[in-house]
N, CA, C and O atoms as a Tripos MOL2 file, in Angstrom:
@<TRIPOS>MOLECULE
protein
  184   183    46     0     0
PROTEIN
NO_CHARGES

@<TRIPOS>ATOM
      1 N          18.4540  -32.6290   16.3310 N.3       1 UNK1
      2 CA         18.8420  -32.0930   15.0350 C.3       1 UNK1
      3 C          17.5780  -31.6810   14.2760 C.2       1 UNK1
      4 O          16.5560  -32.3670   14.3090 O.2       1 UNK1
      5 N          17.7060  -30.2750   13.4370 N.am      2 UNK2
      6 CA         16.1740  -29.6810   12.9850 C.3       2 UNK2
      7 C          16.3950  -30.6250   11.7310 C.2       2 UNK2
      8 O          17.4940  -31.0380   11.3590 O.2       2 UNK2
      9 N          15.1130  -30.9130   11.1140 N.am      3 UNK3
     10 CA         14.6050  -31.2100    9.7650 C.3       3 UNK3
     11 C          15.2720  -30.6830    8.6100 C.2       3 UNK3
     12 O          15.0950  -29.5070    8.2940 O.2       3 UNK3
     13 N          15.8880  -31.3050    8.0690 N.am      4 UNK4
     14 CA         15.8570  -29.8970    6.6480 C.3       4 UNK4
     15 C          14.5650  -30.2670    5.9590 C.2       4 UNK4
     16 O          13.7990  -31.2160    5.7950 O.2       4 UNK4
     17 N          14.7760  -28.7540    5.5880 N.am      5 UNK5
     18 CA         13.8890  -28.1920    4.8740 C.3       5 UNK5
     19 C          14.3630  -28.2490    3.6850 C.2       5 UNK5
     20 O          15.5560  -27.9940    3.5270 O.2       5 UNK5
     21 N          13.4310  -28.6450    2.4150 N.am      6 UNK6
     22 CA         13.0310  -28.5720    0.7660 C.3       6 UNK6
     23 C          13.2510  -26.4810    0.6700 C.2       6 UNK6
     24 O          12.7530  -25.5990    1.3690 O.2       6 UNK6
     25 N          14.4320  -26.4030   -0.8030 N.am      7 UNK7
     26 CA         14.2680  -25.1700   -0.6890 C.3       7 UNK7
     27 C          12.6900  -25.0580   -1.8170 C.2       7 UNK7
     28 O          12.0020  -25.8310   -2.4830 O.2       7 UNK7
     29 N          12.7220  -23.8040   -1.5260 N.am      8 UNK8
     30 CA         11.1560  -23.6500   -2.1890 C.3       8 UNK8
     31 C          11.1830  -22.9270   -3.9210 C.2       8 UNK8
     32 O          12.0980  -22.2400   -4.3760 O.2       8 UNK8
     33 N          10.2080  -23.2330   -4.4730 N.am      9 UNK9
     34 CA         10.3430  -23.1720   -5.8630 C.3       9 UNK9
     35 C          10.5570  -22.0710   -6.4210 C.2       9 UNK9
     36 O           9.4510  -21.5300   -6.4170 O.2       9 UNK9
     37 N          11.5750  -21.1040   -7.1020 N.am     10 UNK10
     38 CA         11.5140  -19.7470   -7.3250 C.3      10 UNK10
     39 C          10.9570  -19.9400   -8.7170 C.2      10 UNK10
     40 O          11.3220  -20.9440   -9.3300 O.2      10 UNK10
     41 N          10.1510  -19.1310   -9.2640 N.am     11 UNK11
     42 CA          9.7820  -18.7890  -10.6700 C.3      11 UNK11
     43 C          10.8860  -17.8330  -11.2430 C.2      11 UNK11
     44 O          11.2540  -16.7820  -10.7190 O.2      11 UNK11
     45 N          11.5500  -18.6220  -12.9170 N.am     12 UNK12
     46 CA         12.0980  -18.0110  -13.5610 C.3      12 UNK12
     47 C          12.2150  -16.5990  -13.8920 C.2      12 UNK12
     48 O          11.1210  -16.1430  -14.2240 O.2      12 UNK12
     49 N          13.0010  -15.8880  -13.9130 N.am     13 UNK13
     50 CA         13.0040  -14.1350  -14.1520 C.3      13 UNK13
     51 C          12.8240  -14.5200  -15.6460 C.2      13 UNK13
     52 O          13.3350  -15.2950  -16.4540 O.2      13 UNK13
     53 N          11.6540  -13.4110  -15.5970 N.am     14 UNK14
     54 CA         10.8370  -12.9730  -16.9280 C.3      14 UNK14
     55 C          11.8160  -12.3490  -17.8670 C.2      14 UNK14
     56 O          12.2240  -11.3020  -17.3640 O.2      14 UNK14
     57 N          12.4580  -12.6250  -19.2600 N.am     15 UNK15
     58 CA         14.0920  -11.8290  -19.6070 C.3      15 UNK15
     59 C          13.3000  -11.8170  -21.1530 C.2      15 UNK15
     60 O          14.0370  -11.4310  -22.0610 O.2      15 UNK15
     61 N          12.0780  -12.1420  -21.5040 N.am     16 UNK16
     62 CA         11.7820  -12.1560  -22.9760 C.3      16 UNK16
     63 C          10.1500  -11.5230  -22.3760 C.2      16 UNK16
     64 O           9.4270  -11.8860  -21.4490 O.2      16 UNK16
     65 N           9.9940  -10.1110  -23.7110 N.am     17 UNK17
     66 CA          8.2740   -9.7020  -23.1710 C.3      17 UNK17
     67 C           8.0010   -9.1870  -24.9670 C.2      17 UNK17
     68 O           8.7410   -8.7960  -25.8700 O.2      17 UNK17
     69 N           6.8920   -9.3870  -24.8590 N.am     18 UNK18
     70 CA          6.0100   -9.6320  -26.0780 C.3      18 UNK18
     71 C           5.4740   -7.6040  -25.9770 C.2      18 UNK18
     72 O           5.4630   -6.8260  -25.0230 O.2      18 UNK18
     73 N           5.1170   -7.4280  -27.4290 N.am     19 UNK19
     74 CA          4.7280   -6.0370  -27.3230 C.3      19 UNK19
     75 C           3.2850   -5.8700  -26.8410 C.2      19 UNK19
     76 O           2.8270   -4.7360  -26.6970 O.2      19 UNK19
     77 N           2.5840   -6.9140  -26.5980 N.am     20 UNK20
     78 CA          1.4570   -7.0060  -25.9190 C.3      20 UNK20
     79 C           0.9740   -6.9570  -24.7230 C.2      20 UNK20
     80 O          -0.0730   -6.4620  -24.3060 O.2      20 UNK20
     81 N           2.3320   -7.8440  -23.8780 N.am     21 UNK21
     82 CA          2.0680   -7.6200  -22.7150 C.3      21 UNK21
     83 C           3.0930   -6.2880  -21.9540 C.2      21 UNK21
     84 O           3.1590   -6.0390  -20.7510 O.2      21 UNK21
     85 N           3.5410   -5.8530  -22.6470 N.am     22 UNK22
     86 CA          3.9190   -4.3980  -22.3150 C.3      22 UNK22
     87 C           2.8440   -3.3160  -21.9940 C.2      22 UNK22
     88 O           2.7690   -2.5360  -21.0440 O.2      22 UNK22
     89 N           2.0920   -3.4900  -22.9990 N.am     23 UNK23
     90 CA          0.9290   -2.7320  -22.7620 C.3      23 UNK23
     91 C           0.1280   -2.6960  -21.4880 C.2      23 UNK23
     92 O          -0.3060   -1.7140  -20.8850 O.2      23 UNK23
     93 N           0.0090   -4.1880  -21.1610 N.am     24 UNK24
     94 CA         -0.6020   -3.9860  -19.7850 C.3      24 UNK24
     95 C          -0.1460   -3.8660  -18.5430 C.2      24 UNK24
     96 O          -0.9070   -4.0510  -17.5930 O.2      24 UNK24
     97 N           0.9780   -3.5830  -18.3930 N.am     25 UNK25
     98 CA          1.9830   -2.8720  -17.2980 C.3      25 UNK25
     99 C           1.6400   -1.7280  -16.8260 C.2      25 UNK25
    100 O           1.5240   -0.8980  -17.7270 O.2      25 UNK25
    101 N           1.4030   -1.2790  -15.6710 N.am     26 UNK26
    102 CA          1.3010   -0.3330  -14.9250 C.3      26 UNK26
    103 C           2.9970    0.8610  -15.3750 C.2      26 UNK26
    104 O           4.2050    0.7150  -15.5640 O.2      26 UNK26
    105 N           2.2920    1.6050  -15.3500 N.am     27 UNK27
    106 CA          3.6610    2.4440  -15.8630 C.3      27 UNK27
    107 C           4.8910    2.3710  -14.7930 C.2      27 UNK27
    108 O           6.0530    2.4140  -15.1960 O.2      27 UNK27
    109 N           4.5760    2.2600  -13.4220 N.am     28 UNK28
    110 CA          6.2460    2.4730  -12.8740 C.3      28 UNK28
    111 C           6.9580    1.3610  -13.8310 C.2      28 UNK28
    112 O           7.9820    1.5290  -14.4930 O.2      28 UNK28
    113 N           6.1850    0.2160  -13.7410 N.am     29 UNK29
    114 CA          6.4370   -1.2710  -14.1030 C.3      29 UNK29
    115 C           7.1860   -1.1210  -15.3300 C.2      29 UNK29
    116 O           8.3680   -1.4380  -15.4590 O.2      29 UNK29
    117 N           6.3600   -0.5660  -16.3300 N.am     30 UNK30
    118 CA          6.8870   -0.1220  -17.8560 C.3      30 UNK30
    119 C           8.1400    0.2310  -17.8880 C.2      30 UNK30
    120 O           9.0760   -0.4610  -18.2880 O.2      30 UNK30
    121 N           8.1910    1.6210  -17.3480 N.am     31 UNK31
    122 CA          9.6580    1.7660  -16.8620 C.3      31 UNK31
    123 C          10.6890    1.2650  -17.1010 C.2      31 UNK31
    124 O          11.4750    1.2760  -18.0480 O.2      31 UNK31
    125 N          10.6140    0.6740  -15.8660 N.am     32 UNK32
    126 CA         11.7060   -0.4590  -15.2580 C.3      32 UNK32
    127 C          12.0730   -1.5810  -16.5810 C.2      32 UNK32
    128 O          13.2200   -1.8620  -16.9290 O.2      32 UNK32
    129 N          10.9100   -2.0880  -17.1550 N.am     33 UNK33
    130 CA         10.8290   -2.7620  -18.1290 C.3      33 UNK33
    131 C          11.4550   -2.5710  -19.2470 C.2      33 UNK33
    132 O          12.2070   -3.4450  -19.6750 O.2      33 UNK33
    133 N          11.2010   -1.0670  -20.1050 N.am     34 UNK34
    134 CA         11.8060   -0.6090  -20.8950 C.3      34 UNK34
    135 C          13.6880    0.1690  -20.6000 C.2      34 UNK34
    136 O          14.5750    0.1250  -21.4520 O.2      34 UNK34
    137 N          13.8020    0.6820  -19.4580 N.am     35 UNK35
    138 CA         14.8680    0.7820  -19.2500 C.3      35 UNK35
    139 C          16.1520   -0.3850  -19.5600 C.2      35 UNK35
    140 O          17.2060   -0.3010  -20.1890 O.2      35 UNK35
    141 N          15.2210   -1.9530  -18.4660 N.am     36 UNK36
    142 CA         15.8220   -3.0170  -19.3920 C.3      36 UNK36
    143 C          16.6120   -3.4190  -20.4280 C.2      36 UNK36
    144 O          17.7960   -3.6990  -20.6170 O.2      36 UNK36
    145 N          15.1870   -3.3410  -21.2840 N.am     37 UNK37
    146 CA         15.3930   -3.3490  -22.5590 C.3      37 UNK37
    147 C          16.4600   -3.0750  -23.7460 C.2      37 UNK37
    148 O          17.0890   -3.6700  -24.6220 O.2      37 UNK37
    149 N          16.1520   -1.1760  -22.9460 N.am     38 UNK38
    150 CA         17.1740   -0.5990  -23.5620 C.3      38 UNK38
    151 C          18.9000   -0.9370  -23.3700 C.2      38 UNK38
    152 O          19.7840   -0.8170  -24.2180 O.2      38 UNK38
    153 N          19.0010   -1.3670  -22.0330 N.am     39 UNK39
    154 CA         20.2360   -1.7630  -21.9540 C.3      39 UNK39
    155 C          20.8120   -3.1160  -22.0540 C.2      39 UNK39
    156 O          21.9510   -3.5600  -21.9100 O.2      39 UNK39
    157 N          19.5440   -3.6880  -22.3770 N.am     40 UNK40
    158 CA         19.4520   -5.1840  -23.1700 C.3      40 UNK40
    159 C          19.7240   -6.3960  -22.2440 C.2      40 UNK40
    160 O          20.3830   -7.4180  -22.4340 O.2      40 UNK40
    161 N          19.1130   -6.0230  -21.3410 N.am     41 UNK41
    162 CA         19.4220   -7.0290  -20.3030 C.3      41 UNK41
    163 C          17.8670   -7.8410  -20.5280 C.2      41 UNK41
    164 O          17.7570   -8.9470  -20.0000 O.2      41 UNK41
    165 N          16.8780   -7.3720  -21.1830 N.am     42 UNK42
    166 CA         15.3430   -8.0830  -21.6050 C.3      42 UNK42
    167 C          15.5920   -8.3030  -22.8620 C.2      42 UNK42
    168 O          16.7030   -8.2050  -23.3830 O.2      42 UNK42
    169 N          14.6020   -8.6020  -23.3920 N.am     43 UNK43
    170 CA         14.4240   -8.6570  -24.7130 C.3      43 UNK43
    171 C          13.1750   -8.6630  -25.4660 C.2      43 UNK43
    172 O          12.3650   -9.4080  -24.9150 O.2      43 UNK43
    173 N          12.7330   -8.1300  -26.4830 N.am     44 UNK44
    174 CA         11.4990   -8.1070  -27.1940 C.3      44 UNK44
    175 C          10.9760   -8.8220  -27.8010 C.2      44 UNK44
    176 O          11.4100   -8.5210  -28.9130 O.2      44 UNK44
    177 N           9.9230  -10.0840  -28.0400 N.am     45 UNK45
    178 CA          9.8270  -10.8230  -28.9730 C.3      45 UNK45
    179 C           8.4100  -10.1710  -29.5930 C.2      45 UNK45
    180 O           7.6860   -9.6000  -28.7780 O.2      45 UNK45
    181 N           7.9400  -10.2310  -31.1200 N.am     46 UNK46
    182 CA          7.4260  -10.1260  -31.7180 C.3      46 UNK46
    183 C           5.9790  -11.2900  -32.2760 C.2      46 UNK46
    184 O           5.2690  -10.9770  -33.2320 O.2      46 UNK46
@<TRIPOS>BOND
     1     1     2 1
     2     2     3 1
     3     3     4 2
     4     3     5 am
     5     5     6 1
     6     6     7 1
     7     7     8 2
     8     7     9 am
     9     9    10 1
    10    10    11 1
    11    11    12 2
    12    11    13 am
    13    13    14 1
    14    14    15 1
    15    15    16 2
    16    15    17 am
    17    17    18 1
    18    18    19 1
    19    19    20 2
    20    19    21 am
    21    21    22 1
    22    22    23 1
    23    23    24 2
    24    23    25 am
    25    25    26 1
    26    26    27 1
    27    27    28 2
    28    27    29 am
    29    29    30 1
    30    30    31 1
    31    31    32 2
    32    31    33 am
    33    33    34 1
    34    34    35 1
    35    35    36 2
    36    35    37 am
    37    37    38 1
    38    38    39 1
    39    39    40 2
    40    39    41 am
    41    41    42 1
    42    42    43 1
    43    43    44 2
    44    43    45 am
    45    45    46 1
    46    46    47 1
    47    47    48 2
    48    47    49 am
    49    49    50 1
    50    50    51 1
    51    51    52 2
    52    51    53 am
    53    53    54 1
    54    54    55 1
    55    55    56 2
    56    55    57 am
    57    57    58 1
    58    58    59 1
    59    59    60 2
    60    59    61 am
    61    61    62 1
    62    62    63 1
    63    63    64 2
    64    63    65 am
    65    65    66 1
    66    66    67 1
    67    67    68 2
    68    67    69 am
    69    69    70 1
    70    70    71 1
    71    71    72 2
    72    71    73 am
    73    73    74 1
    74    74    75 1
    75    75    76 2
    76    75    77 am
    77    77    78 1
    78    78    79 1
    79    79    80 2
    80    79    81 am
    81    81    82 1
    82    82    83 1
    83    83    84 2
    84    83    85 am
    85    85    86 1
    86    86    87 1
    87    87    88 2
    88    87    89 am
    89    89    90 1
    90    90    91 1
    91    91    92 2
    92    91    93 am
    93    93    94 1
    94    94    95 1
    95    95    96 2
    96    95    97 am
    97    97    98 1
    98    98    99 1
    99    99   100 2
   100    99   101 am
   101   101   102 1
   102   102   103 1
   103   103   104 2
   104   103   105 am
   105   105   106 1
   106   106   107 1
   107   107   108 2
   108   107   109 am
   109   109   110 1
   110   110   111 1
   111   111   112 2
   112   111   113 am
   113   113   114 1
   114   114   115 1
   115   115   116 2
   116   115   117 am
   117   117   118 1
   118   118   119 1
   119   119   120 2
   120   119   121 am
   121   121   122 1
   122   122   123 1
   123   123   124 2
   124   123   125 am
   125   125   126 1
   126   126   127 1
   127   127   128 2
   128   127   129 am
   129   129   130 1
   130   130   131 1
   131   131   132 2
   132   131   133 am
   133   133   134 1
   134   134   135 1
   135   135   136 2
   136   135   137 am
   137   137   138 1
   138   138   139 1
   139   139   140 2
   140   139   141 am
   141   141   142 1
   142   142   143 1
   143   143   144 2
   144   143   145 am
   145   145   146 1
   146   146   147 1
   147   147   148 2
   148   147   149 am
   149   149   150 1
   150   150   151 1
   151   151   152 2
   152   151   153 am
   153   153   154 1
   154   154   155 1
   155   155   156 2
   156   155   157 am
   157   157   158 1
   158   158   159 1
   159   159   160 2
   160   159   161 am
   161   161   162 1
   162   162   163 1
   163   163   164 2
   164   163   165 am
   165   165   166 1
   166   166   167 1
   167   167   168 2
   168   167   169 am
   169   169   170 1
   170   170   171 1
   171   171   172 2
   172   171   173 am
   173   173   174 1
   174   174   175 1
   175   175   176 2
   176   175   177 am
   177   177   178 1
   178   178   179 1
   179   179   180 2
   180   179   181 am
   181   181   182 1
   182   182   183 1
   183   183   184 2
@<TRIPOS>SUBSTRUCTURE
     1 UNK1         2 RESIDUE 1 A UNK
     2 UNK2         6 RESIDUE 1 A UNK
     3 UNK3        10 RESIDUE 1 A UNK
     4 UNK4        14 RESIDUE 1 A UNK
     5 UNK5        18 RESIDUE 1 A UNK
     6 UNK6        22 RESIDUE 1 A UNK
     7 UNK7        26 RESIDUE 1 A UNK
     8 UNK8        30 RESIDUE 1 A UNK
     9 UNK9        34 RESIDUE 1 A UNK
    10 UNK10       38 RESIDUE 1 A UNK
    11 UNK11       42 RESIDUE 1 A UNK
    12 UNK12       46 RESIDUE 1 A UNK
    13 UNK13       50 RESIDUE 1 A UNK
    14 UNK14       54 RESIDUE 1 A UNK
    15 UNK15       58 RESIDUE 1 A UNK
    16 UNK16       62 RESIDUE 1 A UNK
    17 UNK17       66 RESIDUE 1 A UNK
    18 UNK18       70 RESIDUE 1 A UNK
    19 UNK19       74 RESIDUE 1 A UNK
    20 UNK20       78 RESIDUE 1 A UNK
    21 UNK21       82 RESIDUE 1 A UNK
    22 UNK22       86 RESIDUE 1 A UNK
    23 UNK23       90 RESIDUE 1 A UNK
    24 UNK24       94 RESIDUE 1 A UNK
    25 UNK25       98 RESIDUE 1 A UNK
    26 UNK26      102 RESIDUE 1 A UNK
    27 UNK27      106 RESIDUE 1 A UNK
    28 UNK28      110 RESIDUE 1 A UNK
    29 UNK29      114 RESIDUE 1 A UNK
    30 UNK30      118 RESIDUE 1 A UNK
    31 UNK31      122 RESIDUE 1 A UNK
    32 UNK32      126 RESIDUE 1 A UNK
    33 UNK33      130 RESIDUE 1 A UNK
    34 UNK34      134 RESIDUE 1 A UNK
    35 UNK35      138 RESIDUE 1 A UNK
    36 UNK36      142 RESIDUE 1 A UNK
    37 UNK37      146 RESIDUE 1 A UNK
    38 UNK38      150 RESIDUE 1 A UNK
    39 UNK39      154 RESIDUE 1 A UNK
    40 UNK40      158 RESIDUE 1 A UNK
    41 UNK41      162 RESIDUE 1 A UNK
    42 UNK42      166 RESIDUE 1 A UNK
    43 UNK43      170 RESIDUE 1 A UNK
    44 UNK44      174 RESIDUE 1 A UNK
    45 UNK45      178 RESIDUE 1 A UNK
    46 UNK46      182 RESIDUE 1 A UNK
């Protein structure tokens, strides 16, 4: 019988972004980011 295995740690989806670190997004990234946004599936904090 195999071992189980530990599942492995996923890092939380990012769903809150600051107007700061928008800025340093590579534009496809931005994008995607702001598209988000707009359909409010992110959110902006200040």
């Amino acid at each position: 019988m195999a071992p189980k295995r530990k599942e492995r740690y996923r890092k939380p989806k990012k769903i809150c972004w600051h107007l700061y670190s928008l800025q340093t997004l590579n534009p496809e990234k931005f994008i995607r980011v702001i598209d988000k946004i707009l359909r409010r599936e992110f959110m902006v904090i200040k």
